[in-house]
N, C-alpha and C positions, 0 to 999 in steps of 0.2 A: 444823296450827298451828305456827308458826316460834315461838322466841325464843334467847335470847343469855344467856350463862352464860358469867361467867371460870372459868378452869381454874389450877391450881395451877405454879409456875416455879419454880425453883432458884432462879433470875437474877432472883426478881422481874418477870417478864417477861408484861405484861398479854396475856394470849391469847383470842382472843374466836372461841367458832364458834357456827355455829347447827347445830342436831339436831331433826329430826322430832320428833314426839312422840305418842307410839301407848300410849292410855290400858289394853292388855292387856297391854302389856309387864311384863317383871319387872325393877326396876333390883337392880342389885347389892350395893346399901347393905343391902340383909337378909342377905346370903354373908357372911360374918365373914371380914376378909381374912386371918387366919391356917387359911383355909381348906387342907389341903393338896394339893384335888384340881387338875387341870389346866386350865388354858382354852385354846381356839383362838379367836384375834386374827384375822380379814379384812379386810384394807387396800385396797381398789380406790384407787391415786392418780389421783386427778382430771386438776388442772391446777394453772397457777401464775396468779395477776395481777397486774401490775404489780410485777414483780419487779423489783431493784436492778441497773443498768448497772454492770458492772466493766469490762467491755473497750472500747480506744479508739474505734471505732464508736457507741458507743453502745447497746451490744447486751449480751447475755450467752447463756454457753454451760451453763444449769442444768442441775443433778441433783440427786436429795434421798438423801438416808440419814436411817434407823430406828434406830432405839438404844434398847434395854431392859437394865435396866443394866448402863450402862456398854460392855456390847457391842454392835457392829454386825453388823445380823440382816434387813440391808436396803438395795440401794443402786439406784437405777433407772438407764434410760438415759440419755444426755446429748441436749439438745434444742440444736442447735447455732441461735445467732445469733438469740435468742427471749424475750423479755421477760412472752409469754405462753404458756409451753407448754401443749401437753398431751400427755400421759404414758397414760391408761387403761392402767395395769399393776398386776396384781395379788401380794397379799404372803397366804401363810398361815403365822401364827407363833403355837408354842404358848408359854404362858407357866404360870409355877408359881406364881405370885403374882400380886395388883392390887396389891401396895404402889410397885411400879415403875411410873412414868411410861411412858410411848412418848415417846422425843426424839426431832425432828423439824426435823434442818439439811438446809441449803440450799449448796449451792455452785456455784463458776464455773470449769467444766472448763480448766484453762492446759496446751497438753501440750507435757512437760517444764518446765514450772514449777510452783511451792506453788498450787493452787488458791484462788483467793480466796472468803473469807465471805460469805454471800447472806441468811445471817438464822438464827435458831433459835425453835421452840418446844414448849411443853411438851403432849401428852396426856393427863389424868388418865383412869384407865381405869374406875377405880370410878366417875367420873360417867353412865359407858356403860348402857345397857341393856342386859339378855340378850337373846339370840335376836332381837333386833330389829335390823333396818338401821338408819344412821344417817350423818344427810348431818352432816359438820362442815368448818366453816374455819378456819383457825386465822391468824391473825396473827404474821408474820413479826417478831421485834425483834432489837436488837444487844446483848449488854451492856455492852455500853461507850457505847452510842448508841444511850438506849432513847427517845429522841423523834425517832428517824429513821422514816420511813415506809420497809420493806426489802415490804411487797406481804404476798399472801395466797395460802395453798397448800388446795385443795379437796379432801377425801376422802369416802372412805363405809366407813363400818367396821361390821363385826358381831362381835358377843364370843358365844362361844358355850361354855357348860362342858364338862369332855370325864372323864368319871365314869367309876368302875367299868371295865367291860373294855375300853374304847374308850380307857381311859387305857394298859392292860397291853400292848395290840398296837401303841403309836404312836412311830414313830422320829423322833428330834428332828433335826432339822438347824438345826448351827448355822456361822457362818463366821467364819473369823478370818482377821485380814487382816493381811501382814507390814509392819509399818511401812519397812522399807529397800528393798523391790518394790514397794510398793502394790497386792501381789497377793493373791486371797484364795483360800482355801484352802476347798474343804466338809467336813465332818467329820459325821458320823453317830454316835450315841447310841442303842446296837440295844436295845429288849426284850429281857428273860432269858426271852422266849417261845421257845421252841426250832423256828426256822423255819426254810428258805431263799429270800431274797425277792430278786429281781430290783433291781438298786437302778438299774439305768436300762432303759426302755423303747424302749429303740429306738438307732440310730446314724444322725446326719446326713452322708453324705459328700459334701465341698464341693469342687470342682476351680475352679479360679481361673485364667481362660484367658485374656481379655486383658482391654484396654481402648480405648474408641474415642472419635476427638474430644475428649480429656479439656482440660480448661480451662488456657490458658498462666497460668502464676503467676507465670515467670522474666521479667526485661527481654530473655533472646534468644528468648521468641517461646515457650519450649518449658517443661518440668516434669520434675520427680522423682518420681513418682506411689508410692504404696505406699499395702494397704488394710488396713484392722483390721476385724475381725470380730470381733461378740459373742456370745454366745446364753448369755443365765444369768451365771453367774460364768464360762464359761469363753471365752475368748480367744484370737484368733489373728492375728497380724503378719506380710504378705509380704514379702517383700522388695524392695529397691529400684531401681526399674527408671530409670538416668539422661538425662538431656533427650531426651525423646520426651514426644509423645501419644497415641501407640497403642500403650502398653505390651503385650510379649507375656510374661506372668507361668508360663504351666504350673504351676499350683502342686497339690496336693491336700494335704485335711486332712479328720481327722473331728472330729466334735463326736459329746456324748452327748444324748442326748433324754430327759428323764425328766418330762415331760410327756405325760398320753396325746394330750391335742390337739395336740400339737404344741405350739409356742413363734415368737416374732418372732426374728428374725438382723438385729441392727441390724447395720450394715457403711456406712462411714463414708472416703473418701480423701482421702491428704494428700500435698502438696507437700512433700518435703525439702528442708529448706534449710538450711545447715553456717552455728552460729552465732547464729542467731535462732531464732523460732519457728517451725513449719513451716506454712504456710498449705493451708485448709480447701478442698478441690475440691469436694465433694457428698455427699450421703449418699443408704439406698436403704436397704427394707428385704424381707425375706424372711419370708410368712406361710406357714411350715411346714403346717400348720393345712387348706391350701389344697393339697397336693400329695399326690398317690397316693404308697403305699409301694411298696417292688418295683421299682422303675421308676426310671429316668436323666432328669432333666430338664435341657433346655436353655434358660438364663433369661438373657434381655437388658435388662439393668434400667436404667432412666435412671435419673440422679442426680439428684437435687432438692438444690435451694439452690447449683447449680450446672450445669454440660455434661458431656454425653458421657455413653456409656453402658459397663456391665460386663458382661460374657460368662461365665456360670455353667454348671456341671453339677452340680445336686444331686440326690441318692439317698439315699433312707429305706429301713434296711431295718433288720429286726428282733432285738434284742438281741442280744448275744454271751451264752453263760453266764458271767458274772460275780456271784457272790454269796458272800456270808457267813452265817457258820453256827458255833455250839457246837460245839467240840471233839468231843460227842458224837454228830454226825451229821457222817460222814464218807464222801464219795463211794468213792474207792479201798479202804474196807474192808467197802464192800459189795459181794459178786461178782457178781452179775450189774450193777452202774454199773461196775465196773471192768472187764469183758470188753466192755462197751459200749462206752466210750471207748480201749481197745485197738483195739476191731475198726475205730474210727473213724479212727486214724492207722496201722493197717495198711498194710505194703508196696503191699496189692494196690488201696487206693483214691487213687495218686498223684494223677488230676487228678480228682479232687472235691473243689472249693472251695479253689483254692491258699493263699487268704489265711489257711486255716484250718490252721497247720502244727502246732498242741499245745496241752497241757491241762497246767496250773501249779497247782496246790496248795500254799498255804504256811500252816502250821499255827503260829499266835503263842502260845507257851505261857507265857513268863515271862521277866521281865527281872529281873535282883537287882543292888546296889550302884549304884543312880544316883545323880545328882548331890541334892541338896538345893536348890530352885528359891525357896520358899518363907523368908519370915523367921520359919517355926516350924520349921525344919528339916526339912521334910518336901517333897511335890512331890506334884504332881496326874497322873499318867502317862497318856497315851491316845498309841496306836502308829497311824501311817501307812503303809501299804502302797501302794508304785507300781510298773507296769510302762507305763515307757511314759507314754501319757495316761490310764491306767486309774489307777486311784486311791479304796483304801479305807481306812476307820478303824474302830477298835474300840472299846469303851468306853472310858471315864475311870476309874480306879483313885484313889480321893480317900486322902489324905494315907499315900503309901504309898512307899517306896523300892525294894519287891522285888514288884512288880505280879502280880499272875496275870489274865493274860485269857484263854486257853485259849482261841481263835477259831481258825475254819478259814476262808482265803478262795479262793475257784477264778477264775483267768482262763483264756481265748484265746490263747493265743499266737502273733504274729504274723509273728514276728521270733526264731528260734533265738536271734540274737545279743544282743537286748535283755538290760538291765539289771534286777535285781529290787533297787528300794532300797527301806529299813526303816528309817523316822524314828521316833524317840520326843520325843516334847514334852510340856511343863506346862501344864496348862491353866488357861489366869485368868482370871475373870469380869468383870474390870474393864479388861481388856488383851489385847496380841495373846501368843499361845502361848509360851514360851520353848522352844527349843532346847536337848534333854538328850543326843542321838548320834544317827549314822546308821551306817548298813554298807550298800553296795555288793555285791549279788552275780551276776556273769553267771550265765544261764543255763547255759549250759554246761560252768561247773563245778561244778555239783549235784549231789550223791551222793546219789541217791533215798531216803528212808525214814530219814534219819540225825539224828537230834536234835542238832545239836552247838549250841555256845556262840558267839556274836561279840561280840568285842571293841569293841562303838561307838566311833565316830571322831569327828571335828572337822566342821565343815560343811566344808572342804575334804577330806576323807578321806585327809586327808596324815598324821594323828595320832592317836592315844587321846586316845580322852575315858573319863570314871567310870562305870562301870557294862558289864554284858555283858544279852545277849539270846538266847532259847532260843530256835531255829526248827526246823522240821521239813520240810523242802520235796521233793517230787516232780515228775517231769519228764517226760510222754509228750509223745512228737515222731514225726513221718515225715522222715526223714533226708531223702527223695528234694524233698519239698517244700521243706524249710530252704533244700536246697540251691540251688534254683531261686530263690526268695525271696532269695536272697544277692545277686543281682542284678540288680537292682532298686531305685530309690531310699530309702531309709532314712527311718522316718516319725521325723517332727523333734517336739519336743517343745513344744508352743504355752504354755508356763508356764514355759520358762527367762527367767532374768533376764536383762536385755541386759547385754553387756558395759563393763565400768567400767575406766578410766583408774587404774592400777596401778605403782606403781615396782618392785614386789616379783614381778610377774608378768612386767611386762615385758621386767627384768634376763634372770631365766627365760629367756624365751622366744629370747631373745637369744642365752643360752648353749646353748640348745639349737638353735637357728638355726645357731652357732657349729660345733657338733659336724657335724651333715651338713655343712656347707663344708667342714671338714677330711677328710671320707672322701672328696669330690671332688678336693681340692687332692693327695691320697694317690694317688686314679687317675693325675691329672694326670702328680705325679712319675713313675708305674709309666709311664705312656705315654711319657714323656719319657729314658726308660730304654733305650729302645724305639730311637729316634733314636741315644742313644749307643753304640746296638752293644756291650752289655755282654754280652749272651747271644746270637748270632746264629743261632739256629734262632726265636730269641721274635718279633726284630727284621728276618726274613726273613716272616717269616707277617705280622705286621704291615705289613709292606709290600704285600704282595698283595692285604691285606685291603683298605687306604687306595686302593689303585689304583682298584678297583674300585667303591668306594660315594662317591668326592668327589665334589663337584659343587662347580660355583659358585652361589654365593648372593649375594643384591642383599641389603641392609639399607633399611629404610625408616627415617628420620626423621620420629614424629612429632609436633608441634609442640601442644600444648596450650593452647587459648587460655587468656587471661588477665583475669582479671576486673577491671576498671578502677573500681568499687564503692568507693566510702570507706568502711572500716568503721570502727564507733565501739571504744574500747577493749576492753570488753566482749566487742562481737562478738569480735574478735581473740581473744579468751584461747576462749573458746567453739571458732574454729575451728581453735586450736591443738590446743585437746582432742580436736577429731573426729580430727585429722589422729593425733593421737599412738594413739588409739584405735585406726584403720587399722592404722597401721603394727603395733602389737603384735600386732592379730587377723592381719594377713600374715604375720608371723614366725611366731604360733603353727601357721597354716595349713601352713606351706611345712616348719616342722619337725615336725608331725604327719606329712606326707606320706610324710617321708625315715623316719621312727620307724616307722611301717607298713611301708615295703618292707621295711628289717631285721627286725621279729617276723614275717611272713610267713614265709622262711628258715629261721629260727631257732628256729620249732613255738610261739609263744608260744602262739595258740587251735592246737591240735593239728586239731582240724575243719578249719577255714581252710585250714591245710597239706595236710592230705591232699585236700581241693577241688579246690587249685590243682594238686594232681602228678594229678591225674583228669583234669584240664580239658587241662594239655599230653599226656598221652599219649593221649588221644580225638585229639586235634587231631594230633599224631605220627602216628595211622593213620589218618585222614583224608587229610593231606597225601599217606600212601604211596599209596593208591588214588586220589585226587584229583586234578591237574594245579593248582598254585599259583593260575594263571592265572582257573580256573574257580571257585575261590571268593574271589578277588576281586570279581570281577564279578557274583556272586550275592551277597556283602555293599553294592555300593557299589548291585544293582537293589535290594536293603531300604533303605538307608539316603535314595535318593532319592525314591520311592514312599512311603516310610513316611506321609508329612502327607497324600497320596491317597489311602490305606487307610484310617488314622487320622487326622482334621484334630487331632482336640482331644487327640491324646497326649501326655504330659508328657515330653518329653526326656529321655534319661540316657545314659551313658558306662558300662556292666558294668563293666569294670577299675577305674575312681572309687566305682564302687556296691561291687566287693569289698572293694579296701582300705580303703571306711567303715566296715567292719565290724573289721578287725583295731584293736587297739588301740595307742592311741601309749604311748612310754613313763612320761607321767603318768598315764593312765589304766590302767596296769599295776601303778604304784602304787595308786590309789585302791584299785582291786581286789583288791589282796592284804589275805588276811588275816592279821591279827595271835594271836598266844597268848595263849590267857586264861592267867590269873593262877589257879595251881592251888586258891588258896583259893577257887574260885567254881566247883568241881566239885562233884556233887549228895553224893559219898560225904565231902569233908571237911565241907558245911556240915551233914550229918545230925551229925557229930561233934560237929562245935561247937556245935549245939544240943541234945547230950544233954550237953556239957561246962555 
């Protein structure tokens, strides 16, 4: 039996759904909502109907977000160009309370612009029944325009209570999303159960190989293609491949899998266009779900709501050791885990599992003196741990300035040269996280086993900020593998922010632009020195040298067509911005470049250094037993065979793969560490608290 029940609004907002109705059920009005036990929330979203046209076609590009207060705990896919989606995606959320609504907005994906309004409405949860399924609709309104019809969104919810021990072993996930990214962050809420739990099942590896017959978007016939990738919260953006159709991208990227079924990879391609919006090629999706683990697959996916197809290699294979744990259960100080993972980055098992070069422990014990985040002078503290795209959290420490979490987290490590950063945020229940410090620390300046102090920095890590943090971090590695892994391309981080139009950066970059041209205009003069015959044994070798290696060179001019497109004001300012964008990322690029070859030199990463004096003196006695001749010709039969060997390999340059790894000279700032402030040593503050 159907019927129809309003449900409670903020907004005033008449919300009409219909609910089965199953006479064994137990409805929730006998649970007293000052209940303190927990519930699980199952949200199956349905579909939409007749939803609101925002975009000039006459279409729209929805997606819905979940809101329990105040926080968003819920965001689905985007259904491009669809006034009736459907979505069948599932949501499980626990809740501490019924006295919170489930909010339930609607929007209209614009990318790079403010999404437009699609409608809102309210959930009341106590009208739900227990343990029972439940079909509801809800009615979409505006509050500003509540006699607008904005459509109706279909779901099926089940509440279930979550009592006793079933509440003591359950980790909450919750997400908070930065308002200036629009990126969301997962954060986990561990049980004081003393476990070690796996917190993702699996790794998806995605290699991104071309694209074919892709749809012209441009008036010359041709496109700017690049794809996004979803799976969960987390995300991925290729890069820009310009006027073609058959983009050849090579790209590779993992995702996590914390699904045992697997999960959908929505994946989505767009036209670049400098100025306006960038326009929609096709989308395509990947049922994980459907694919063996262990195993390399090769997927040719058409694009729907569009042409052309995408060329995939994806690979499921099974977790890394990553977890979290009580300070009191510690791998390295149990001997028999600690001989084990010794014996595992042992000299003697170089090529087993190259990707697998070390095992990172970082033990969060306490932070003291942070900032006050709060208007009771207090702050809500929970630490974020990242290496990479790995990424963990600890509890939340409520109204507290000098936190103790005592956690232990263990990664993989992939990458000797990767970074270990340590965010600390406030956390608010009505809003997104606030920013209390972070510290920066390479791997490879790690001093095993040492508790020290850091000084947190500014989100550029050009500065102190309030407060220090206690860490404890250990470093097993196989040198022989680092080293191999050095060359190789550098896994990019799919959650950096893109880059923003800067006067303050720019200037930067400029002056550091600046500096490399003056060490050239310095060769220049020394060469010029050279001609003048100021030293003639300098200016005779020189000479001999010049004989021997000039050649003549042709130059080419070439002429870059011109767009003969009226653009409106707008546009103008739009593609003055990309252009100025460019230019700074160029500048930063080309003075990165010249910053690396000097700390190479100069032993900034001492590893690095000694690499590179290993790599010329190999290559020194080589050349003496070798004939020049013959290992040219044995590089240039790799390099032309290589796509006959391998079709699907990702391109790279080793000398480009090394010097990604040295650092430039901002990120030698970032990385240094500062002094703490001796009042924040363990022997003055026991003082001051028996003072």
């Amino acid at each position: 039996m159907l019927y129809s029940c309003k449900l409670k609004s903020a907004c005033n907002l008449p919300v009409i759904y219909n609910k089965k109705i199953n006479t064994a059920g137990t409805s929730n009005a006998d649970v007293p909502l000052a209940d303190p036990g927990m519930y699980q929330l199952d949200i199956t979203l349905r579909r939409g109907q007749s939803l609101a046209a925002r975009d000039r076609g006459g279409t729209s590009d929805p997606y819905v977000k979940f809101k329990i207060g105040g926080k968003e705990v819920f965001r689905s896919k985007i259904i491009h160009k669809n006034l009736n989606p459907v979505w069948e995606e599932k949501a499980c959320l626990l809740v501490d309370h019924l006295k919170e609504p489930l909010y339930i907005k609607v929007f209209d994906y614009d990318f790079g612009l403010q999404d437009d309004f699609m409608g809102s409405a309210f959930l009341d949860l106590t009208q739900l029944e227990l343990n029972r399924p439940t079909d509801v609709t809800v009615t979409l309104k505006d509050p500003h325009y509540p006699d607008h019809d904005l459509g109706m969104i279909l779901l099926s919810v089940v509440l279930t209570p979550k009592e006793g021990e079933h509440r003591d072993v359950t980790m909450l996930m919750r997400k908070s999303w930065k308002r200036s990214s629009k990126f969301q962050t997962q954060s986990l809420r561990l049980s004081d159960v003393h476990r070690k739990p796996h917190l993702w099942r699996g790794i998806v590896s995605i290699t991104l190989i071309e694209g074919r017959d892709l749809k012209a978007m441009d008036s010359n016939g041709l496109s700017d293609p690049y794809v996004k990738f979803r799976l969960g919260h987390q995300k991925y953006k290729s890069k820009i491949m310009p006027k073609t159709l058959n983009p050849q991208w090579r790209e590779q990227f993992d995702f996590h899998l914390y699904e045992e079924r697997g999960g959908i990879i929505d994946i989505t391609a767009w036209d670049k266009d400098a100025g306006k919006r960038d326009d929609f090629i096709g989308r395509c999706q990947i049922d994980l779900s459907a694919l063996s683990r262990e195993q390399t697959h090769k997927l040719e996916l058409q694009l729907e709501e569009g042409e052309g197809h995408l060329v995939l290699l994806v690979t499921l294979t099974a977790s890394a050791t990553v977890s979290i744990s009580d300070r009191s259960i510690n791998s390295l100080e149990d001997p028999k885990e600690r001989e084990e993972i010794l014996k595992r980055y042992s000299p003697l098992r170089i090529f087993h599992n190259l990707k697998d070069v070390g095992f990172l422990q970082v033990k969060v014990i306490r932070a003291e003196g942070l900032m006050a985040a709060d208007v009771t002078g207090k702050s809500d503290p929970f630490c974020v741990v990242e290496l990479n795209n790995d990424r963990l959290l600890t509890h939340t420490v409520y109204k507290n300035l000098n936190p103790e979490w005592n956690k232990v987290f263990t990664f993989n490590i992939k990458d000797i040269h990767s970074v270990l950063e340590v965010t600390v945020y406030d956390e608010d229940r009505d809003r997104s996280a606030d920013f209390l410090g972070k510290v920066a620390i390479p791997l490879l300046s790690i001093q095993n086993g040492e508790q020290k102090a850091y000084v947190l920095k500014n989100k550029q890590l050009t500065g102190p900020t309030k407060g220090v943090i206690y860490l404890e971090i250990d470093v097993i590695f196989n040198a022989v593998k680092a080293s191999l892994r050095t060359l190789i391309p550098k896994e990019q981080k799919y959650i950096e922010e893109e880059n923003r139009l800067s006067k303050q950066l720019l200037l930067r970059n400029f002056i550091r632009m600046k500096r490399c041209v003056m060490v050239l205009v310095n060769a220049a003069y020394y060469i010029n020195s050279c001609f003048d015959w100021d030293s003639p044994a300098r200016s005779l070798a020189a000479f001999v040298v010049v004989e021997d290696m000039l050649e003549d060179e042709e130059e080419e001019d070439d002429k870059d067509d011109k767009d003969s497109e009226k653009k409106g004001f707008i546009n103008k300012i739009y593609a003055i911005q990309e252009v100025c964008i460019s230019v700074q990322n160029i500048l930063d690029e080309v003075a990165s470049f010249g910053e690396r070859m000097k700390n190479t030199f100069n032993w900034t990463v001492p590893f690095l250094s000694w690499l590179a004096i290993v790599a010329l003196c190999a290559f020194t006695v080589i050349l003496y037993f070798i004939p020049l001749r013959y290992i040219v010709l044995v590089w240039g039969i790799n390099k032309f065979t290589k796509k006959l060997r391998s079709p699907y390999a990702i391109d790279n340059n080793e000398l480009l793969d090394f010097l990604s790894r040295v650092p430039s000279d901002v990120q030698v700032v970032q990385y240094q560490e500062l002094k703490p402030d001796p009042s924040h040593s363990p022997c003055k503050r026991k003082k001051n608290n028996l003072g």
